[in-house]
C-alpha positions in Angstrom: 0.0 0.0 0.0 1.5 3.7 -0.8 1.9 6.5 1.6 0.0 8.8 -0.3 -2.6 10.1 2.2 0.8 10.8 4.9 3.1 12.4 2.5 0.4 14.7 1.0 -0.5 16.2 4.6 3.2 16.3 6.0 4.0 18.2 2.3 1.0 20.7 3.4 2.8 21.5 7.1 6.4 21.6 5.7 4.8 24.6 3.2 5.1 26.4 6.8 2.8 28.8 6.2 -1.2 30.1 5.0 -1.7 33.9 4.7 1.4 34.4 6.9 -0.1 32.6 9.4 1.8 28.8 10.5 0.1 25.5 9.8 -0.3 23.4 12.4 -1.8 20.0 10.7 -3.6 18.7 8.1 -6.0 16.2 7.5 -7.1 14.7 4.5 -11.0 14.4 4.4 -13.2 11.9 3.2 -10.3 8.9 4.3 -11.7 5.3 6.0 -9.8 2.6 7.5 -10.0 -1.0 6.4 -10.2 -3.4 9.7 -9.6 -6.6 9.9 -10.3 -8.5 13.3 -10.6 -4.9 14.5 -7.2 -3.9 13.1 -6.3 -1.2 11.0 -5.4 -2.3 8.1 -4.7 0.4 5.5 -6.5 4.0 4.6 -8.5 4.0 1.4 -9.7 7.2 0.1 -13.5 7.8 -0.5 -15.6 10.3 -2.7 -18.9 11.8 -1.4 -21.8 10.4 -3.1 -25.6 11.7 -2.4 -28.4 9.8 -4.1 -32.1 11.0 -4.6 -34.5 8.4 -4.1 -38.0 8.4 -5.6 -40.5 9.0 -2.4 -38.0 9.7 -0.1 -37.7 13.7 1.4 -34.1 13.9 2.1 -30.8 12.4 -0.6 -29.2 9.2 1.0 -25.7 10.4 1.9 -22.9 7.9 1.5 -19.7 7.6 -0.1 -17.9 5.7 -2.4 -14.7 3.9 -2.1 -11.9 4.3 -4.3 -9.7 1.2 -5.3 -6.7 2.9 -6.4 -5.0 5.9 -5.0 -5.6 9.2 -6.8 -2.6 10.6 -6.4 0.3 7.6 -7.6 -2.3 5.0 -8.8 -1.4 1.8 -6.8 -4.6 -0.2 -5.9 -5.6 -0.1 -2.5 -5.1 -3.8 -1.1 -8.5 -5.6 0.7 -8.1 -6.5 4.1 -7.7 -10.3 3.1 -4.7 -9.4 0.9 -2.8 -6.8 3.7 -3.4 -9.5 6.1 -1.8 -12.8 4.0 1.0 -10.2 3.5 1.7 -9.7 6.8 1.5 -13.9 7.8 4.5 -14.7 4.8 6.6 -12.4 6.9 
């Protein structure tokens, strides 16, 4: 799996500054956390997706997950496939 989703916020710290003012952290939004056996295994990043549905008053708000990174293009591993990974070490 890349480091992306890391490297992209420490890049936006090291910039130092925003309107002369210093940047304390950053946090990619819209980022979930693959578990398996209630271990992180990974970040994935999503998209936002809203959905109108016929009779109902308000959109269904969910998102959609994303199975390669955006930025370098790797695919995003499943939890099955980090997991045998880490057993053949």
């Amino acid at each position: 799996m890349c480091e992306c989703i890391k490297k992209h916020q420490d890049n936006i710290i090291q910039r130092g500054d925003y309107e002369g003012k210093k940047i304390l952290s950053a946090e990619i939004q819209n980022v979930v956390f693959p578990l398996d056996n209630l271990k992180i295994v990974g970040m994935i990043t999503t998209s936002p997706l809203e959905i109108t549905i016929e009779g109902r008053k308000t959109k269904l708000k969910t998102a959609l997950q994303h199975k390669y990174c955006p930025w370098c293009g790797v695919i995003y591993q499943t939890a099955e496939e980090t997991t045998q990974e880490s057993s053949k070490s």
